[in-house]
C-alpha positions in Angstrom: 67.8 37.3 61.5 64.9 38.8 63.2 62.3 41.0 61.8 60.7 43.9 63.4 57.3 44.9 64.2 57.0 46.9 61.1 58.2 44.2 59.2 56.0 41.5 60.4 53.1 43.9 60.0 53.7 44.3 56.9 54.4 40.8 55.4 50.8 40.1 57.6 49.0 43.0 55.3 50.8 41.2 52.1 49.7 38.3 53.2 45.8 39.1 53.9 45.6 40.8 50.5 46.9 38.2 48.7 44.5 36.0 49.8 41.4 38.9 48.6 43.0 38.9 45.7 43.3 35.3 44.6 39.4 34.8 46.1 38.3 37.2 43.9 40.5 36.2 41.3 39.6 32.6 41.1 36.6 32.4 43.1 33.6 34.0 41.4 35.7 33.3 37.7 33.7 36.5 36.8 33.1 39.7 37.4 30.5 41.4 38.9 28.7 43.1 36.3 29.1 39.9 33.9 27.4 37.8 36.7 24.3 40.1 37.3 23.9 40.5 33.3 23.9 36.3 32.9 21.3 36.0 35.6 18.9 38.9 33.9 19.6 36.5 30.3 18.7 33.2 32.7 15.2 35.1 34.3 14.1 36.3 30.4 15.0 32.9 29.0 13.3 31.1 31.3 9.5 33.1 31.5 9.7 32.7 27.5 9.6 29.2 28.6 7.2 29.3 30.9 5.1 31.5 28.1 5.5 28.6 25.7 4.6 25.6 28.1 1.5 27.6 29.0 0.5 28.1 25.0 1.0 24.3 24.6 -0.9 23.2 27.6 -3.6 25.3 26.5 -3.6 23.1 23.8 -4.8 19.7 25.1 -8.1 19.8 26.0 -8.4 20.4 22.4 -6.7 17.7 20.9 -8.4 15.4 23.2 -11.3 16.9 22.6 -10.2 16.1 18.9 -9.1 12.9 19.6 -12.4 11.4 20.9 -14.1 12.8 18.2 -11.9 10.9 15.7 -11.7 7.9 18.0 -16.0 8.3 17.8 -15.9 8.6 14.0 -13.5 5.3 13.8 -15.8 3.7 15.7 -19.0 4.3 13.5 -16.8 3.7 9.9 -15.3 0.5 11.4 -18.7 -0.8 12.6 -19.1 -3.0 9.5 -16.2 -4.6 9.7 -16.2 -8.2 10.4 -15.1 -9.1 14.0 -13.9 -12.9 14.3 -10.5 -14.5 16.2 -9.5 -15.8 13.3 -10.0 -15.7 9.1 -11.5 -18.7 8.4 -14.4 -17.7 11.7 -14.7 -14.2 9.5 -15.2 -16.1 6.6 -17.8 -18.7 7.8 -19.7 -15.1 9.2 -19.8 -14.2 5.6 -21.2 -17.0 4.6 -24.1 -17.2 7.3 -24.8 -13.7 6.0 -25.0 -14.8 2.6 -27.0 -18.1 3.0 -29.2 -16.1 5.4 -30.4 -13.1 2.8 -30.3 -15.8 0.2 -33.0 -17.2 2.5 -35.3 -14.2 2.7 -35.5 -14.7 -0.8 -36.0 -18.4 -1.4 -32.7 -18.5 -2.7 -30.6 -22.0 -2.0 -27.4 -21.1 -2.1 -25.4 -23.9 -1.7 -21.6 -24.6 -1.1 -19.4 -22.3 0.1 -16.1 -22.1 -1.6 -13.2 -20.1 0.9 -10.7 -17.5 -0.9 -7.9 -16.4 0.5 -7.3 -13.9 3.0 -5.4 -11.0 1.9 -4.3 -7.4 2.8 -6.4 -4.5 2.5 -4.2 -1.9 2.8 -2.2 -1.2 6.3 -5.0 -1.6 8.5 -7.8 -4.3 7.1 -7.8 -7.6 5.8 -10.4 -8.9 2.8 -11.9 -12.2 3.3 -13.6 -13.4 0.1 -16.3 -16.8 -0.2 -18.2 -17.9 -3.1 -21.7 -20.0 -3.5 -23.6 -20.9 -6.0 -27.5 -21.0 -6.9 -30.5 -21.2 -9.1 -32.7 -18.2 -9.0 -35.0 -15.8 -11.3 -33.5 -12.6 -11.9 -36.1 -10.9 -9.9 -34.8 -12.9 -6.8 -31.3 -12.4 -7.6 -32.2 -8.5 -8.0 -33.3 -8.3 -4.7 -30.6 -10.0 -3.3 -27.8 -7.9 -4.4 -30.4 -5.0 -3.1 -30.3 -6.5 0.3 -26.5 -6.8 0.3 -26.4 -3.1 0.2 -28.7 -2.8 3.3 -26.4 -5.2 5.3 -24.3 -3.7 8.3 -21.0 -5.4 7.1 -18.5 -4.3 4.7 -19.4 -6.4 1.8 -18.5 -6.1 -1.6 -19.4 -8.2 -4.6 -15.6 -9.9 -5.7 -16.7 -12.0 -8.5 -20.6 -12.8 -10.6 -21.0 -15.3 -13.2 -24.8 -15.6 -14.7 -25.8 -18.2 -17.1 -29.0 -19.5 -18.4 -30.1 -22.4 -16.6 -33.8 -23.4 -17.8 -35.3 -21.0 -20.2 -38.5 -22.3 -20.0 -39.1 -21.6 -16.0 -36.8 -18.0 -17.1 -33.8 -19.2 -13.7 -30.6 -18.2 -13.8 -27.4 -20.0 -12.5 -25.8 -17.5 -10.4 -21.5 -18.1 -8.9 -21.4 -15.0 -6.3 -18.4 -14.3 -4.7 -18.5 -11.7 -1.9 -15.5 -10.0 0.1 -15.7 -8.8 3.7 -13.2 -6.8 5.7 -11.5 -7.7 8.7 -8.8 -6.7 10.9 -5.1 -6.5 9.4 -4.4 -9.1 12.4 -6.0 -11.7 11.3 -4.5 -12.1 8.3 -1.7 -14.2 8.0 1.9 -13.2 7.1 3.2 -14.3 3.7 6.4 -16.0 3.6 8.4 -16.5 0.1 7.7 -13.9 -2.7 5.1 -12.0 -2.9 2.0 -13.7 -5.2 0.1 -11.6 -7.9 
């Protein structure tokens, strides 16, 4: 069988418009008016975007400014605390401080008895020693005064006063002061907790 002109013509126009047909069809998956609406969604989408990472970088010199201020204001409230690399060096601190106000006042405080190093919350530590001494109540009064003028964090834990000679009007004083230091030198408790 042959075919004509006409006829191969023809089949060659079928042919060419099939292959428009399914490229349209199957290439672009969309129409046109669908396509130009998804990019115009795309464009406003993203400049809210952009809008919204401008507003928050705006934002950080301010909260760093913020943040050195509170880094500042750490700094100043965490100046008392004791600063050791271990308890027991924070502890032996404390007591230097201790026998050397008791000093200023003529105060011999003696021993030095080590409590135990517990948690102060999430952050600190308390370190806690105790000595003993002879003293007039006018010298012990000044002492406590000049724990309150001292740069640590101290804190009186424990006082016992008794009468010791009435005659010369002494006192015997057990003082037990507490000093904070960093959560990381205290040590983690194994077992149950102790109350």
């Amino acid at each position: 069988m042959k075919l004509e002109q006409r006829d191969r013509r023809a089949l060659l126009l079928l042919a060419g418009a099939l292959i428009v047909i399914l490229g349209i069809k199957f290439g672009t998956g969309r129409s046109g008016p669908e396509v130009a609406e998804a990019a115009a969604d795309s464009v406003d989408v993203a400049e809210k975007k952009l809008v919204r990472f401008r507003e928050l970088a705006a934002t950080i010199p301010g909260k760093q400014t913020a943040l050195k201020q509170a880094g500042a204001e750490l700094a100043t409230r965490e100046a008392g605390v004791i600063r050791a690399d271990t308890a027991q060096q924070a502890q032996a601190q404390l007591l230097q401080v201790i026998r050397a106000l008791g000093k200023k006042e003529e105060i011999d405080a003696r021993g030095g008895e080590f409590g135990p190093v517990r948690p102060l919350g999430d952050d600190y530590g308390e370190v806690s020693v105790a000595v003993t001494f002879e003293c007039r109540i006018e010298q012990l009064v000044n002492f406590l005064a000049a724990l309150t003028s001292e740069k640590s964090l101290l804190a009186t834990s424990e006082i016992r006063i008794t009468s010791a000679n009435s005659k010369e009007k002494t006192l015997n004083v057990r003082l037990a002061l507490s000093g904070v230091i960093p959560r990381k030198l205290v040590p983690e408790q194994k077992g149950p907790a102790l109350f």
